[in-house]
Backbone bond lengths (Angstrom), bond angles and torsions (degrees), N, CA, C in turn:
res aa  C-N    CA-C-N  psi(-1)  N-CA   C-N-CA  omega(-1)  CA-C   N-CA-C  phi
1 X - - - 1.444 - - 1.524 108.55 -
2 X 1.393 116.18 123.92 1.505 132.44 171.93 1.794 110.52 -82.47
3 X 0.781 129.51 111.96 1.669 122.91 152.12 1.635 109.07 -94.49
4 X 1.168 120.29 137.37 1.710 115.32 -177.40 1.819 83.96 -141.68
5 X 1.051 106.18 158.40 1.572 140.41 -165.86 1.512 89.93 -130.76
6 X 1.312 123.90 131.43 1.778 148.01 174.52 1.098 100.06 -113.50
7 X 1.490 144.39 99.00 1.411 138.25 138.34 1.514 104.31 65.04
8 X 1.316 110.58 47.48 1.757 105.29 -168.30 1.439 99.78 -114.90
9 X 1.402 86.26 136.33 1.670 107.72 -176.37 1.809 111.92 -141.43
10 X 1.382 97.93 152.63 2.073 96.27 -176.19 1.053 98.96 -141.91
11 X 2.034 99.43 138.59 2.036 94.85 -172.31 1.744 56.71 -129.28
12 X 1.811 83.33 171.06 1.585 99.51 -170.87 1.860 79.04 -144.41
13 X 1.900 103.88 119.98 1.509 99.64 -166.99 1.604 101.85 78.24
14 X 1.352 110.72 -152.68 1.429 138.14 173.39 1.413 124.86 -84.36
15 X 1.400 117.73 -15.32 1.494 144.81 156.04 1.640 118.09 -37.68
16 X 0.825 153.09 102.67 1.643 152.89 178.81 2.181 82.45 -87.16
17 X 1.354 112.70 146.61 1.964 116.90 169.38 1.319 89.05 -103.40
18 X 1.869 107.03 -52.86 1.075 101.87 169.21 1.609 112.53 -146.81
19 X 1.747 107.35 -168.55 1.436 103.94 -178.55 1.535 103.42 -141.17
20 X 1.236 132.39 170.05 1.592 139.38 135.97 1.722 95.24 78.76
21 X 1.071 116.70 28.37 2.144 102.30 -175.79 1.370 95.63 -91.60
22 X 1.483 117.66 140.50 1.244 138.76 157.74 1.423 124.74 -127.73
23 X 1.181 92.06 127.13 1.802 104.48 -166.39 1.342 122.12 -131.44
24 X 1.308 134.47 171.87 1.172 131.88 -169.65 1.661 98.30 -159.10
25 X 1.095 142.43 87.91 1.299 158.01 152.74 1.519 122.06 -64.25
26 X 1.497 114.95 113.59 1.426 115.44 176.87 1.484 133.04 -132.40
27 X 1.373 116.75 132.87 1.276 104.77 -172.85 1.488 140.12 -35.16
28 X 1.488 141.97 116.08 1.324 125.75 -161.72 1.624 114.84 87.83
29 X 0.997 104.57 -2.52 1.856 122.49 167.34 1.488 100.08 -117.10
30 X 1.656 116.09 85.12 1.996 106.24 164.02 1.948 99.74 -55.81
31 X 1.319 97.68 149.05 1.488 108.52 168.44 1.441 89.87 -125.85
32 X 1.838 111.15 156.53 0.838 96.70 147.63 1.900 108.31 -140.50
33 X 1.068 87.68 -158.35 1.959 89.97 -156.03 1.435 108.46 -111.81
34 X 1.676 154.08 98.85 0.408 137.69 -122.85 1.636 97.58 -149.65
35 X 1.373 123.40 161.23 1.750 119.26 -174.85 1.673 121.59 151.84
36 X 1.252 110.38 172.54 1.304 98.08 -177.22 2.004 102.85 -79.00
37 X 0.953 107.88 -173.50 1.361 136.05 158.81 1.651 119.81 -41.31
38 X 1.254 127.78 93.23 1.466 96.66 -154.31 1.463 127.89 123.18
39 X 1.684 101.47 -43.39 1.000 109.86 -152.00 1.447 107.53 -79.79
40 X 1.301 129.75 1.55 1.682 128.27 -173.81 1.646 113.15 90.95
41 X 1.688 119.27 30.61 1.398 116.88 171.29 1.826 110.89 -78.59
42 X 1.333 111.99 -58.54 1.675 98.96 166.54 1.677 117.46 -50.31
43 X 0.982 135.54 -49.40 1.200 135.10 -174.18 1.530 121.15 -59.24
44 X 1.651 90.70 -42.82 1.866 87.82 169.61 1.572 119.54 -73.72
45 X 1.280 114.20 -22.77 2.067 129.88 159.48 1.479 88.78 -51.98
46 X 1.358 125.09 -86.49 1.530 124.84 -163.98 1.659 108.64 -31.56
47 X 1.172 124.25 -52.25 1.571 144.28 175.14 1.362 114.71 -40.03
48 X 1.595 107.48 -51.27 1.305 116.50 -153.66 1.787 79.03 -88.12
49 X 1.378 116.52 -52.28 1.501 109.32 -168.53 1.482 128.99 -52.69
50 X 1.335 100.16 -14.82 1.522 124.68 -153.32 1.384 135.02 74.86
51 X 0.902 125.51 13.12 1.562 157.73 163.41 1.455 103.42 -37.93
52 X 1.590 123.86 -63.66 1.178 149.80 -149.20 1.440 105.32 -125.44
53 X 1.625 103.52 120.76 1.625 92.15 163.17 1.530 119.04 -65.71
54 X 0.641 132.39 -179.74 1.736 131.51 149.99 1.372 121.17 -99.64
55 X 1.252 150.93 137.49 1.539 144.17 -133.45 1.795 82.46 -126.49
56 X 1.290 138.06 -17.52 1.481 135.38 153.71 1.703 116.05 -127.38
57 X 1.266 82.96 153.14 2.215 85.02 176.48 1.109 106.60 68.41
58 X 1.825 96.06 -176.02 1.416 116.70 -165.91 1.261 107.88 -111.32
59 X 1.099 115.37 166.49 1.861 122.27 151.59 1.883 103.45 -112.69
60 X 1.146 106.97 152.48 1.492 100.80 -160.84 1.990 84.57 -149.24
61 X 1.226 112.91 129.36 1.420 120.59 168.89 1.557 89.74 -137.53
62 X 1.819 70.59 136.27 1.735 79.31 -169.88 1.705 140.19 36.01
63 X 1.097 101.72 25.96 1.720 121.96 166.50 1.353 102.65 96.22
64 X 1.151 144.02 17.38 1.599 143.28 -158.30 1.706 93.69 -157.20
65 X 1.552 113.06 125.65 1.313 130.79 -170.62 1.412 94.75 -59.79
66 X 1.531 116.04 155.38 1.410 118.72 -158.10 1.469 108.27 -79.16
67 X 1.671 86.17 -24.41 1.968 91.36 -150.54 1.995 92.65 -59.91
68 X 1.234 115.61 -17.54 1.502 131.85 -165.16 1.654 106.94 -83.55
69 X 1.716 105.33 7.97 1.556 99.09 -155.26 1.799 85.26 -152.59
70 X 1.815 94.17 158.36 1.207 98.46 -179.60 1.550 102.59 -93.25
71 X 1.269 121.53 159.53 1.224 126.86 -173.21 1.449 107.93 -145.35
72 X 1.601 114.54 114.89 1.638 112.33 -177.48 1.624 98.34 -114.73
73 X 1.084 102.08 108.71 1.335 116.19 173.35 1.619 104.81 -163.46
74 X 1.750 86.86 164.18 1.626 95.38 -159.56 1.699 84.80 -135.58
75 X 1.710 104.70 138.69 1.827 123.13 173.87 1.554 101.15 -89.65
76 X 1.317 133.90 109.92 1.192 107.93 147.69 1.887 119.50 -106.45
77 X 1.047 111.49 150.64 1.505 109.04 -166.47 1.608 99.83 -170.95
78 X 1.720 112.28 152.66 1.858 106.26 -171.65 1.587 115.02 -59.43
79 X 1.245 114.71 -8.38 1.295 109.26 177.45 1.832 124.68 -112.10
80 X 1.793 98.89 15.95 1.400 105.59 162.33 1.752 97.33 -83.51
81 X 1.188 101.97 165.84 1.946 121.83 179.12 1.330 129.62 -108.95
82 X 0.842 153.46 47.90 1.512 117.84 176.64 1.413 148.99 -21.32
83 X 0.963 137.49 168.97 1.484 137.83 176.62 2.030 120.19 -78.39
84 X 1.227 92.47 67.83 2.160 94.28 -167.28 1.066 107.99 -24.39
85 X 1.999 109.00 -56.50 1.378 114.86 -156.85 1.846 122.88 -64.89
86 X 1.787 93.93 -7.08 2.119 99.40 -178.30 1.323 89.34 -65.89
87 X 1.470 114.58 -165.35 1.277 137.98 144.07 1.529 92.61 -93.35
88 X 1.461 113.92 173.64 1.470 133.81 149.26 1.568 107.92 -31.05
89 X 1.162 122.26 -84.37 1.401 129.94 -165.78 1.694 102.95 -56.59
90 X 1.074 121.26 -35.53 1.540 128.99 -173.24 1.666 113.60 -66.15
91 X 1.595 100.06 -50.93 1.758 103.88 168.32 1.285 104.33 -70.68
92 X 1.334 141.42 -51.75 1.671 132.13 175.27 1.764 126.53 -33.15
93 X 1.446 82.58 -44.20 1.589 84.48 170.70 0.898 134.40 -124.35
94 X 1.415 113.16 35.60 1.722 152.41 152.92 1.732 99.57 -83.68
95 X 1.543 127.76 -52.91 1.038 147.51 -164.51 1.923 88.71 -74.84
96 X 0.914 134.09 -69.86 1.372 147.00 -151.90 1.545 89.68 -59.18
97 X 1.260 113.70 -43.30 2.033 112.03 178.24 1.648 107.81 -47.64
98 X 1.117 117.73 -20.96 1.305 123.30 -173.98 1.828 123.91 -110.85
99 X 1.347 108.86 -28.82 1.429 112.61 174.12 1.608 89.01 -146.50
100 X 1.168 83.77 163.37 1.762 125.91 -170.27 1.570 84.46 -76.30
101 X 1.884 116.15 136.09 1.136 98.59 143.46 1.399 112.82 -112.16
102 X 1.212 114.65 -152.40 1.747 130.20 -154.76 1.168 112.32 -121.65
103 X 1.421 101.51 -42.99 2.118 109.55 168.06 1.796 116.89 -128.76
104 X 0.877 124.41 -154.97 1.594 133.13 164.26 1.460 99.42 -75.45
105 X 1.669 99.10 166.81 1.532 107.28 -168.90 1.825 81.49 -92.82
106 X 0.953 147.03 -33.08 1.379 167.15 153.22 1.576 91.50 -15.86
107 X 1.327 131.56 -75.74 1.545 136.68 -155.10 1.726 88.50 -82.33
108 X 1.473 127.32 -44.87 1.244 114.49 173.39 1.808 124.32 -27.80
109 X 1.161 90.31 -69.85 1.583 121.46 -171.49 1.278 92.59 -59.86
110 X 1.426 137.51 -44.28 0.997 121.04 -154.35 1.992 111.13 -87.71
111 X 1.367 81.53 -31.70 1.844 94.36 179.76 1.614 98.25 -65.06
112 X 1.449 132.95 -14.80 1.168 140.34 -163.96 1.606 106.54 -89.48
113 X 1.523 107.60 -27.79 1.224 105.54 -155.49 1.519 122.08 79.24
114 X 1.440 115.33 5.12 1.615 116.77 -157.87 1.479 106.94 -99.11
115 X 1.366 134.93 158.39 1.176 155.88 162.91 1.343 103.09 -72.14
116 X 1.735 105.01 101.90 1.748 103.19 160.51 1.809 126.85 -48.09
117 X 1.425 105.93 -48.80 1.498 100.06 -165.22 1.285 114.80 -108.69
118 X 1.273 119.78 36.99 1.732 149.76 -166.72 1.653 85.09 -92.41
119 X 1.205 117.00 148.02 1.793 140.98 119.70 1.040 101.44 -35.72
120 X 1.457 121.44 136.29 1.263 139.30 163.98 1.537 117.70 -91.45
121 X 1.144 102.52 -21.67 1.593 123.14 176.91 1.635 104.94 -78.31
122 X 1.256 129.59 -7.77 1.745 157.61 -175.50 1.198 107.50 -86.21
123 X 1.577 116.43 -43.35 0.960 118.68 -164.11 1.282 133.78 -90.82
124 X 1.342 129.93 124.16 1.402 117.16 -179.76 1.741 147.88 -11.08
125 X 0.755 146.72 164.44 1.319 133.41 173.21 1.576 108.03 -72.75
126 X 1.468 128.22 -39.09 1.146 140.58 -167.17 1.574 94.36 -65.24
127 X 1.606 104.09 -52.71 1.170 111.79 -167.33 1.458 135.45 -69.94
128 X 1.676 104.14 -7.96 1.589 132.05 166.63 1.195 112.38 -82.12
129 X 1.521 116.73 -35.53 1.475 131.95 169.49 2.078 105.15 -36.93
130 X 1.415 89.14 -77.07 1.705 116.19 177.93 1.513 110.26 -36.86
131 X 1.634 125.01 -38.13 1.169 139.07 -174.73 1.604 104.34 -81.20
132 X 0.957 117.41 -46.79 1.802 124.36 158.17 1.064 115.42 -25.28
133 X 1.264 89.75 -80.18 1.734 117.82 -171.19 1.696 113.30 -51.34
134 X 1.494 128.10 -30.65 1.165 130.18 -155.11 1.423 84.32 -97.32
135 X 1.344 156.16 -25.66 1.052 150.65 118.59 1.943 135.18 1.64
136 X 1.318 89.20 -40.86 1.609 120.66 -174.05 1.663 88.16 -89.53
137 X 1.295 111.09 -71.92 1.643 115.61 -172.96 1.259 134.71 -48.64
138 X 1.114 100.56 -44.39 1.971 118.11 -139.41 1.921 96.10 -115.96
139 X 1.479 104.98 -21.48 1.727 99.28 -177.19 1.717 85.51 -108.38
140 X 1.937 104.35 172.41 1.019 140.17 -165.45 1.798 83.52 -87.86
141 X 1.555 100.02 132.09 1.644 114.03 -176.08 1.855 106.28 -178.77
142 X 1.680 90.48 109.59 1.351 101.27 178.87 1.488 118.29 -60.12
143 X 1.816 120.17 -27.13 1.081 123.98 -167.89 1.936 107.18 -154.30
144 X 1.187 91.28 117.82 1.849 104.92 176.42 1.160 122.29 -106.56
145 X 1.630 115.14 127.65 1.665 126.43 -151.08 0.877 82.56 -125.03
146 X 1.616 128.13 126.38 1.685 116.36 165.27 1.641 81.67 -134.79
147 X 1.825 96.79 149.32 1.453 112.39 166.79 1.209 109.01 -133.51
148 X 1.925 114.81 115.81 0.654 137.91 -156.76 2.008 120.60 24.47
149 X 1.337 70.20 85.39 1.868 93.74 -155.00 2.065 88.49 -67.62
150 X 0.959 152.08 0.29 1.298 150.97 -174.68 1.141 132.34 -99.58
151 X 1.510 119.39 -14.86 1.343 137.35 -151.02 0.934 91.16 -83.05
152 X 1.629 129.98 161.85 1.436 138.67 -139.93 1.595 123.86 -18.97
153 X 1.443 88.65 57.93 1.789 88.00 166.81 1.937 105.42 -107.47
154 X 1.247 125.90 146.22 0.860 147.53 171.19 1.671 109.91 -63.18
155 X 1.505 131.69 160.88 1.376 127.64 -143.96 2.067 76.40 -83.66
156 X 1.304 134.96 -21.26 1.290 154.25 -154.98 1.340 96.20 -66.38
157 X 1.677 96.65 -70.27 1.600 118.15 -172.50 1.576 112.42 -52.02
158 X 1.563 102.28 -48.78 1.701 114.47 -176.57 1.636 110.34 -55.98
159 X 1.251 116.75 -28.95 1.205 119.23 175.60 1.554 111.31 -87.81
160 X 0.895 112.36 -14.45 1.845 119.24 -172.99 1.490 78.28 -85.23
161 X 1.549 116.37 -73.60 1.574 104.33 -154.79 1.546 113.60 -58.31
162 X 1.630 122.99 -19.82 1.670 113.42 -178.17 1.375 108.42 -77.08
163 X 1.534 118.27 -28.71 1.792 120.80 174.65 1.191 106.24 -70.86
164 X 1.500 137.66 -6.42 1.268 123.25 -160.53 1.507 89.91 -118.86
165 X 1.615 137.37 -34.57 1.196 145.79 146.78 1.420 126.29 -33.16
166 X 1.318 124.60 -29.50 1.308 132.12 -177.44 1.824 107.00 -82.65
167 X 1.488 100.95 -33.70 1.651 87.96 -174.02 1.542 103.25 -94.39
168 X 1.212 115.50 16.63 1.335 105.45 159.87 1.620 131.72 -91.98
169 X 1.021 111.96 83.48 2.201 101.72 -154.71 1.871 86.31 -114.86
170 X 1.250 140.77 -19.72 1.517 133.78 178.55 1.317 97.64 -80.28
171 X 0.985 153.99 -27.96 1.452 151.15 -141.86 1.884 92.74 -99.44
172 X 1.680 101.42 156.03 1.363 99.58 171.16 1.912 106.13 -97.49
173 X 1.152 125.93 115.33 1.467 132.86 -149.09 1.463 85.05 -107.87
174 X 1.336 131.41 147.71 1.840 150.16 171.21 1.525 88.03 -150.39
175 X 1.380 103.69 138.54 1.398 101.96 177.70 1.545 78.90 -150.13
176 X 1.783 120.89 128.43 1.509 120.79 -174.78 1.705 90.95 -118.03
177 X 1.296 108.21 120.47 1.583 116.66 174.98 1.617 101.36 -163.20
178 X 1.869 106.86 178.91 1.735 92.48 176.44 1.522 79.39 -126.31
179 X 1.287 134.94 -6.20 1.395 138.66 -166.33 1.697 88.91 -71.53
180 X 1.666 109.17 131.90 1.330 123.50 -165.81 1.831 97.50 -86.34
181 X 1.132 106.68 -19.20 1.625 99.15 -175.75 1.732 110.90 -83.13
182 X 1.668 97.86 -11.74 2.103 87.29 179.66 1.456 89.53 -101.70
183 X 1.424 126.73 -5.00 1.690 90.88 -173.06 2.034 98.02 -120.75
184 X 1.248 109.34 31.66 1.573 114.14 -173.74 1.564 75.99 -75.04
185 X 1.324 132.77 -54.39 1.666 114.12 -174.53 1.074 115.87 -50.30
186 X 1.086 148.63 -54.71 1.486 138.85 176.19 1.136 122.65 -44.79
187 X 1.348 98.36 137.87 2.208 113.41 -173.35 1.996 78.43 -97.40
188 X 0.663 119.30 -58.06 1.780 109.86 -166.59 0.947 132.53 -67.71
189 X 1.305 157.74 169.02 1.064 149.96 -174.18 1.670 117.00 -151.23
190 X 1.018 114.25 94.41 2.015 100.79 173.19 1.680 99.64 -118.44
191 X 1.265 94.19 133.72 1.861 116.55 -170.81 1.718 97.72 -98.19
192 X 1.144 121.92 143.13 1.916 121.89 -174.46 1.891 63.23 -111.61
């Protein structure tokens, strides 16, 4: 799977974040996204996910504009949500109505370290992190967007999420951070 970016740029107002990026993203190549503060790294994730129109250019998967195409991919980033009020097991297989998973919600939770019949709203910040992420891992997803996929994870979690990162190499992986330890996986590099 190809994702390519056409001259795509997003002003919000009269503001341009950014302008003119062209890219070419491929499955089994992590990229990651890289820039100052500011610079339009969540927004170009939102873009690529479809989240976000783009206010110039195209998005192109596999040579045919996306909006024309199905796209299974999942954003995680601090300002995606979960559901507080499930338990663990309750959002999993709320989540599973919608994508395929890969194992039991059972081996999920458990590779997580997480409490099946817990509040999610109970749970730590680290520990909402992990619930994200098992989302990213554990279901069927042509393409994984994480922004700054690390943030309140515990030295525990950081190691859960790099073992769980490694067996992903078919998937098209974007990971937008400047922290050198989430994007040492990435072979690519695009700077906003």
């Amino acid at each position: 799977m190809i994702i390519a970016g056409e001259d795509i740029g997003k002003k919000f107002g009269k503001t341009w974040i950014f302008r003119h990026q062209n890219f070419e993203l491929q499955s089994g190549d992590p990229t990651a996204i890289t820039g100052k503060n500011g610079a339009g790294k969540s927004t170009l994730l939102q873009i690529i996910a479809g989240y976000l129109t783009p206010s110039a250019g195209t998005i192109l998967l596999d040579g045919k504009k996306v909006d024309d195409q199905s796209l299974q991919a999942v954003l995680i980033g601090p300002y995606t949500e979960v559901i507080e009020e499930f338990t663990l097991s309750e959002f999993l297989k709320f989540h599973r109505e919608f994508k395929k998973p890969l194992c039991s919600i059972e081996e999920m939770a458990d590779s997580a370290t997480l409490p099946l019949n817990k509040i999610i709203g109970e749970f730590s910040t680290g520990m909402k992190q992990r619930v994200k992420l098992i989302t990213a891992f554990f279901f069927e997803n042509d393409v994984i967007l994480m922004d700054e996929p690390t943030s309140n994870l515990d030295s525990e979690g950081f190691q859960w999420w790099e073992n769980q990162l490694n067996t992903k190499t078919d998937q098209l992986l974007i990971i937008a951070s400047n922290d050198q330890n989430e994007i040492k996986h990435c072979s690519k590099l695009l700077n906003l």
